[in-house]
Phi, psi and omega in degrees: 000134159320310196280339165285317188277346164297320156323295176316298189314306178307309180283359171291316205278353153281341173288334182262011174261171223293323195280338181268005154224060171278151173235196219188128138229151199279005204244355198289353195293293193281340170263001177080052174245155192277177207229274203290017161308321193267344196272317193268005163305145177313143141338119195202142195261134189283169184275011183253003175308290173311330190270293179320306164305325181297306185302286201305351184261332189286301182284342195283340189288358161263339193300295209218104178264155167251133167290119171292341187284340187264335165292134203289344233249020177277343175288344165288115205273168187253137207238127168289336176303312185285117164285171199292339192256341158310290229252333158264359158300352186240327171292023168256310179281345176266337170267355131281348188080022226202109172223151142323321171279335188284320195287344175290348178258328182270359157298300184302355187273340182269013180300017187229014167278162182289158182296319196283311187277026126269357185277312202282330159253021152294308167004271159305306182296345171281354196257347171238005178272137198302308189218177184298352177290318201279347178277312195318287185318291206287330160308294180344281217287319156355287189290336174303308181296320196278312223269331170306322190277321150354276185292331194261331165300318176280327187293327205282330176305289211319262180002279199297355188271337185263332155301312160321295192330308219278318192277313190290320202265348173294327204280346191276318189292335193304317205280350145326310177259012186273316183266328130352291174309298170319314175265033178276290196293335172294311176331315180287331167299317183291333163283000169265321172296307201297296197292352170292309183300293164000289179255031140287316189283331158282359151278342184287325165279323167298319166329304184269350190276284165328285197325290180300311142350276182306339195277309182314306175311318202274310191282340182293307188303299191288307198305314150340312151302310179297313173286335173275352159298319181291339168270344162304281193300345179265316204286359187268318167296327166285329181289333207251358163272303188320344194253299168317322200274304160319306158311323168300313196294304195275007153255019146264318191288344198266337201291302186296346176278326207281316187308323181305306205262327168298312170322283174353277200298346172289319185288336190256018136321329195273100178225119167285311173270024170263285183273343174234026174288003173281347199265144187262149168067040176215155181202086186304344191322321213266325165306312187323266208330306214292303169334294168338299186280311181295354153269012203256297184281341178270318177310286219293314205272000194249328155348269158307351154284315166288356153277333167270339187137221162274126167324148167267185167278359180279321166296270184331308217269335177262337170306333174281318176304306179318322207262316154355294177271338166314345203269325174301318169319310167303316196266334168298306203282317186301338193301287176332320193266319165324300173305326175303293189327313196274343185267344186277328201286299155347286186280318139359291190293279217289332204268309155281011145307331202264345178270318181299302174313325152293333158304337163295295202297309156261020154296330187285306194279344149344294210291338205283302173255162233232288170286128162288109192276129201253115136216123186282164194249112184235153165240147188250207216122110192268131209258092151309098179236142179255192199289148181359164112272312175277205204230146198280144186287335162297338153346271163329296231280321188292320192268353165249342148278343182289333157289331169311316198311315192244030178274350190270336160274346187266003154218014096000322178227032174301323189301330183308300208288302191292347203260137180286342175297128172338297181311333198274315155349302181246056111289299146350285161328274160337300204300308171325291206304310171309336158283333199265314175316321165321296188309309171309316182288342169329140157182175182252032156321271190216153174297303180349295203283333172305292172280012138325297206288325202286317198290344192272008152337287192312293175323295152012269184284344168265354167126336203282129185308151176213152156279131176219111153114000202078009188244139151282132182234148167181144191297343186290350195293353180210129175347291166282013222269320174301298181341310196263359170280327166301347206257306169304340208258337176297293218283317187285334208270335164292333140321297188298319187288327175300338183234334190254356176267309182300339170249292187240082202319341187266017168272008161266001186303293166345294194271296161320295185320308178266019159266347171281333199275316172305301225274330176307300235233327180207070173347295189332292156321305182325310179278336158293330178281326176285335181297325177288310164330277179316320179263345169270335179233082170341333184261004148306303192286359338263152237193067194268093169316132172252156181293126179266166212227120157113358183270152190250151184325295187294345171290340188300316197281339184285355168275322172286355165133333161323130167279104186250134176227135186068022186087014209215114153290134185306145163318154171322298188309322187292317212282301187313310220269343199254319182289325182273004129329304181290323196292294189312327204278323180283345130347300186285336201259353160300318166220048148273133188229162175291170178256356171274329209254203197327113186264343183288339188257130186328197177244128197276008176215070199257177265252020147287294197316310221275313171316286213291313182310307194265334150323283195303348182264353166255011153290321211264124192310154170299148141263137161318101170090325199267324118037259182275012168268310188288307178338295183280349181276349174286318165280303219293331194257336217246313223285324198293300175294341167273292227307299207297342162299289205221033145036241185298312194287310161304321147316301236272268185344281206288346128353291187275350160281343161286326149267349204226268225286348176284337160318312174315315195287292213299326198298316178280018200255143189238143189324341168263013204233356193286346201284323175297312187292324161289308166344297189307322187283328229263300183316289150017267191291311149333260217311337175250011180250349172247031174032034188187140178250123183292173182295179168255183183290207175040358183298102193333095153293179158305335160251037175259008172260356165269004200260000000 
């Protein structure tokens, strides 16, 4: 039929329209988007639905024309909005009772009806519809419905295969993790079994690990024991040769102090000018001399045993050989002097023979004549002697007054020193500090600062309040209060040369100049200072004290100058380094003057003294090392100032240490002792092949006294 094939032509041409490639995807599920939204929607005719019916109506009214008068739709008004063929499609579906919009709700109530009895009654009803619009419409809405049922049939399949999917694979994992869990739990039992076995057998082996440990420990324990009895018994063998060896050491060293004080006392047997200067043709100097030196060598060597420890026997076998040959020495000189005696006693005899015989000769001639004839006879006799042992007795006599002084100040002011009241006490104190402190502050800084430290000295010793400490200090505060500032202040300042000169040898420029400017302005001090001098370093004066018999060894040495403590004399070296401190500082202060005081007035101790000092020490036999250590430290600061002094007559002196007396020195100088001696030859020799002794270091000029 035409109208069958029009249908068709229609459903082709909505299938090839925009609705009619509509897609379909299986994901719409999963993404929540609804499928059936366009389906439940109205129904609705495009606006080209009329242009299309018109055509298609147009041609079937030639095919098969129709009475427009028989048709029921003439009562349907016509709307100029509505095309014509719009409008008669819808009075056809209202006179039938049967439209796309009236049919749309009860399709949707039938959406759970069968598919074959909604095919059978479109049908019918296609079969009874009036006109060919109304077949169009219901093929339309026909095929919308069955592909909506379609689609709601497949979702619905679609649903229930994924729910099944969904209950089977819930149901595989459920049964999955059941066996999981199960083979969970075996594991774990079997790593709880396993990890049981595990530290059984690691406890059975630390068991057996310990056991054995302990068998090691046990065996460890005894060998252990054992090596500590043997050390235990060696270190009681070692204590006790260390206690012999000390006991040895210290009954060698006591054998050398008896040997030391036997030698002494043998040497002071040897005096040229005492008991046998009378003797004619006899000249003990060379026992002098020969004594000197074995006591030079038994001091130096029990020295150097006390700086090493304890003699050895080789120490004891040459101190004996020393006193040994002192004892020959002894025995040498008395023989000589026995022979003098018996050759003096000879001539003696004979010379009054000659005397009787001449008294005869003139009683006779008495007799002959009347005047008697007299001729007297006289003889001279020259006393050959070599150099000094002592000291000149004006020497002495000036170095024990200088020590009176200053035992007379030092109790002058006992009350001071002695009395226990608090008050007096820092007063005491004050004073010390005001003395000492000044000195301590010396340096070669600025002139400036120099003359600060000399006035407030001064003010000090002149009555005047000074500040110390933050304290008013003034001497007046005690009666005795000067005394003992001269007295601490001598002392410091002989201090600074024994420790602060003895380190930095150009710092006695400094520390002289204002102890020349105090010394100047207040003798007194000046004599305190030397008394402090003389007695810490005895070869100031210069002044080798001798061993008195009953004096014990360590008073001796702390009299030659030695530091003794415990019983243990200080090193060679530190004893050198504190006399060549003192020796520069006394050096410096001969011939340094303040440059502020009097120019009409001397130096009240200048550059004579440093003559007469270095005259008497080349009168005086040498000591071994300390000798030529004071010698260059004496030149080296002094030298500049005597050349320029006493000029021609100062060559002639150094002249004469260079040829006569350093040969003295050297003969007695023993091979660990060369250093001081060459120093000296060395100094020497410059200063007489360049005719001029340089200035020394640390030396003021003149324009350090503008800074």
């Amino acid at each position: 039929m035409p109208s069958e094939r029009y249908r068709w032509e229609t459903l082709e041409a909505l299938k090839g329209s925009s609705k009619g490639q509509l897609s379909y995807s299986q994901d719409w599920l999963l993404r929540g988007e609804d499928i059936l939204e366009g389906c439940r929607s109205p129904p609705k005719l495009s606006s080209y639905s009329g242009w299309v019916l018109d055509r298609v109506i147009s041609q079937s009214l030639q095919e098969t024309p129709l009475s427009r008068s028989s048709t029921p739709n003439e009562s349907i008004p016509h709307t100029d909005d509505q095309p014509p063929s719009l409008a008669k499609t819808t009075s056809s579906a209202s006179e039938l009772g049967f439209s796309p919009l009236s049919s749309a709700a009860p399709s949707e109530s039938k959406g759970n009806e069968d598919l074959s009895l909604l095919e059978t009654d479109h049908k019918d009803n296609l079969l009874v519809l009036p006109s060919k619009v109304t077949e169009v419409e219901g093929c339309i809405w026909m095929y919308k419905e069955v592909h909506r049922l379609k689609g709601k049939e497949g979702l619905r399949q679609r649903q229930e295969q994924q729910e099944q999917m969904v209950r089977a694979v819930s149901d595989m994992a459920s049964e999955q993790l059941k066996r999981f869990d199960e083979l969970k739990e075996l594991k774990q039992h079997q790593e709880y079994q396993d990890l049981q076995e595990v530290m059984e057998k690691s406890s059975r082996e630390a068991q057996g690990q310990q056991e054995k440990l302990k068998e090691e420990h046990r065996h460890r324990a005894k060998i252990l024991n054992l090596k500590l009895r043997e050390a235990e018994q060696e270190r009681q063998r070692q204590e006790e040769l260390e206690r012999l060896r000390k006991e040895e050491g210290q009954e060698r060293l006591r054998r050398l102090y008896s040997i030391q004080e036997e030698v002494l006392q043998l040497n002071q047997q040897i005096d040229p000018n005492y008991r046998h200067k009378d003797l004619p043709r006899i000249d003990l100097s060379g026992f002098s001399n020969r004594g000197n030196q074995i006591c030079g060598l038994v001091s130096g060597l029990i020295r150097t045993t006390s700086e090493r420890g304890f003699p050895t026997q080789v120490d004891v076998a040459n101190t004996e050989r020393a006193l040994q040959e002192m004892r020959g020495l002894i025995s040498s000189m008395q023989q000589e002097i026995a022979t003098a005696l018996e050759e003096k006693r000879k001539r003696d005899e004979d010379e009054e023979r000659e005397r009787q015989k001449e008294l005869q000769k003139q009683e006779q001639l008495k007799a002959q004549t009347p005047v008697p004839a007299q001729h007297p006879r006289g003889k001279e006799q020259k006393e050959v002697l070599g150099l000094q042992v002592k000291a000149e007795e004006s020497t002495m006599q000036w170095y024990q007054q200088l020590q009176d002084a200053s035992d007379q100040c030092v109790a002058s002011f006992s009350g001071l020193t002695d009395c226990k009241d608090n008050q007096v006490k820092n007063i005491r104190m004050d004073l010390q500090k005001a003395a000492s402190i000044p000195v301590s502050q010396i340096s070669s800084i600025a002139g400036s600062q120099l003359r600060e430290i000399f006035d407030k000295i001064n003010n000090l010793l002149s009555g005047k309040s000074v500040q110390s400490g933050g304290r008013t200090v003034s001497v007046t505060q005690h009666p005795q209060g000067l005394d003992f500032v001269y007295y601490k202040l001598a002392e410091k300042f002989v201090k600074q040369g024994e420790e602060e000169v003895a380190s930095h040898h150009e710092a006695a420029f400094p520390i002289a100049v204002v102890a020349s400017g105090i010394w100047e302005l207040h003798p007194r001090v000046g004599d305190l200072i030397l008394a402090h001098l003389h007695k810490k370093c005895p070869y100031s004066v210069p002044f080798y004290p001798a061993f008195k018999e009953g004096t014990p060894i360590e008073e001796y040495q702390r009299i030659l100058g030695y530091q003794v403590k415990d019983s243990k004399v200080e090193q060679q070296d530190n004893f050198l380094k504190r006399m060549s401190g003192m020796i520069r500082l006394y050096a410096a202060i001969i011939q340094l003057r303040w440059p502020y005081g009097n120019k009409q007035v001397t130096h009240p101790h200048g550059l004579g003294h440093g003559w007469r000092w270095l005259a008497q020490m080349l009168n005086m036999e040498p000591l071994s090392d300390v000798t030529a250590t004071l010698l260059f430290d004496f030149l080296e600061v002094c030298g500049n100032a005597l050349m320029k002094h006493y000029q021609v007559q100062f060559w002639k002196m150094l002249l004469l240490i260079r040829e006569d007396y350093f040969h003295r020195i050297e003969a007695i100088t023993i091979s660990g002792q060369m250093g001081s001696l060459m120093r000296l030859k060395q100094f020497l020799e410059k200063c007489l092949q360049r005719k001029e002794i340089p200035l020394p270091k640390g030396y003021l000029p003149s324009s350090f006294w503008r800074s």
